[in-house]
C-alpha positions in Angstrom: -259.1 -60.3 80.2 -258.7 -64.3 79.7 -260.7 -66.9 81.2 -260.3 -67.2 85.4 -258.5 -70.9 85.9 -259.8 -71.5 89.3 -257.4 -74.8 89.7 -254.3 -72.9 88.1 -254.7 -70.0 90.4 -254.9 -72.0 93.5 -252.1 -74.5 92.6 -249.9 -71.1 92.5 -250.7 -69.8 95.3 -247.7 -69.8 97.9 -250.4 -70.2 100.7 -253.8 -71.8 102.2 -255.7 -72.0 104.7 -256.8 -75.3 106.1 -260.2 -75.8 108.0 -260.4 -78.8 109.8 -263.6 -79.9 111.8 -262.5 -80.6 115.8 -264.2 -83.4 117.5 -266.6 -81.3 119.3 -267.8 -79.9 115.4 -265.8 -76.9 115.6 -264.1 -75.2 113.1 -260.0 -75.0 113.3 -258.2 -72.7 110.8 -255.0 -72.9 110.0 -252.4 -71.3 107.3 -250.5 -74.0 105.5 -248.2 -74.4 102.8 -249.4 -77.0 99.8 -248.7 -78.5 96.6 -251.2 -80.0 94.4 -251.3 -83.3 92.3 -253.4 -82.7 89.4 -255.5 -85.8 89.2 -255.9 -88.0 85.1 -258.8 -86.6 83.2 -261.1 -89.2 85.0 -259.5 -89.2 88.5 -259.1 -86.7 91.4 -256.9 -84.1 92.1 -254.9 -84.3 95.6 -253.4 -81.9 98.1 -250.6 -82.3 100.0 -249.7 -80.6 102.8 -247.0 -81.7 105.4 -245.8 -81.4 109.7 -242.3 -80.3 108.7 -239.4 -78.7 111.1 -240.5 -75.3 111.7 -240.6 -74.5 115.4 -244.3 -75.9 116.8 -245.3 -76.4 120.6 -245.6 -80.4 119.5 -245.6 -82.1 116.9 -249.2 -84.1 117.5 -251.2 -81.0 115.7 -254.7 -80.1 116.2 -255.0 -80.6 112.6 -253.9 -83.9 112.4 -256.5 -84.8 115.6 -259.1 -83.2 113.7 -258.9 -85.0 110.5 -258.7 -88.4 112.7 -262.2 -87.9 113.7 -263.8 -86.2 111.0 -261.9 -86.2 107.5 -263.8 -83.5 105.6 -261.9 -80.6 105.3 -261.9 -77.4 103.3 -258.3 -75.1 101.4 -259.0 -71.9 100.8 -257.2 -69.5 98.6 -257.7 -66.1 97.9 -256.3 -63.1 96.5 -256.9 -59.2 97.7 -256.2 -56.3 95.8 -256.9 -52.4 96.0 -258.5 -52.6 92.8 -261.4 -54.8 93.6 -262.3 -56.0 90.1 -259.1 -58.2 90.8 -260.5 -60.4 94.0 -261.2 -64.0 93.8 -261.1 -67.2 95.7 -260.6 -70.8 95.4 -261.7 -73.6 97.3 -261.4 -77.1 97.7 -263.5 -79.5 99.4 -262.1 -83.0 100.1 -261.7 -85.9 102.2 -258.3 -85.9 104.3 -255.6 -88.7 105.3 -252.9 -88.3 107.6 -249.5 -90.6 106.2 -246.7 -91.4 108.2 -244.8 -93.6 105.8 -245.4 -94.7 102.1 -246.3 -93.6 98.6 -248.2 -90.4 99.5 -245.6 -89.4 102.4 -243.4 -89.5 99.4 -245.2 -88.4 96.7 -246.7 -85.2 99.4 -242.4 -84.6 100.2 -241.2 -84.2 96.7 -243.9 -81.8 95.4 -243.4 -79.6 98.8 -240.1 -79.7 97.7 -240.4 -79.3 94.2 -243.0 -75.9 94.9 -241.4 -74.4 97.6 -237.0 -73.6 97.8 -237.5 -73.3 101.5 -237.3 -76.7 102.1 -233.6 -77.3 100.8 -232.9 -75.7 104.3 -236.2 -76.9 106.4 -236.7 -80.1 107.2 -239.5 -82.4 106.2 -239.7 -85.4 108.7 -243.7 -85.3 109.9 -246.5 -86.6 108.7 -248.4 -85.9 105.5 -251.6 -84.7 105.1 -253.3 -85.7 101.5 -256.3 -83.9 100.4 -258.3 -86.2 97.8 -260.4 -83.1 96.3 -264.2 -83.6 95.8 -265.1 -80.6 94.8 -263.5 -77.4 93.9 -265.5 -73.9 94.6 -264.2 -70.2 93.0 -265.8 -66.9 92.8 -263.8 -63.8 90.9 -264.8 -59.8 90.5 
């Protein structure tokens, strides 16, 4: 069995979950869909992450509120399997931004786009979330 690529096994993962921190320092966990920017050598890596058209009860998400008061957040990614030596997670601490316009709106849209087919038919209009990661966490069987 090769070497366990923490990174590359999160980055293909169709699915996260986001934790967020509310403003009373509870924890808020959502699923999201997410595309990763693999940082230069010497730089960071960044998650995108993005409000698009699917049906929502508003478009002001918790998540959004949450990272306005308190930016840390945590992805998690993780795989299950009957055969147990085949677990593992992934996660990735980092400090979150909330973009309405500009270079990381874009740059967020076109690897959401680029990752996932779905959006040739779903609109993205919202806000982006970017995930400048700090630290990145993995255990495997």
């Amino acid at each position: 069995m090769g070497e366990f690529d923490a990174r590359a096994s999160f980055s293909r993962s169709p699915i996260a979950r986001l934790a967020t921190i509310t403003p009373d320092g509870l924890p808020h966990l959502v699923p999201v869909v997410f595309a990763l920017d693999a940082g230069p050598e010497d730089g960071p890596d960044v998650l995108y992450t993005a409000v698009d058209a699917k049906p929502k009860s508003t478009r002001r998400l918790r998540r959004l509120a949450n990272i306005d008061h308190h930016p840390q957040v945590s992805l998690l990614v993780d795989h299950y399997a009957e055969d147990w030596t085949q677990l593992w997670w992934v996660r990735a601490d980092g400090d979150a931004a909330v973009h309405d316009s500009g270079a990381a709106l874009e740059t967020g849209y076109g690897l959401l786009r680029a990752k996932y087919p779905q959006y040739q038919s779903v609109s993205l209009d919202g806000p982006v979330i970017a995930v400048t990661v700090r630290r990145w966490s993995a255990w495997r069987a």
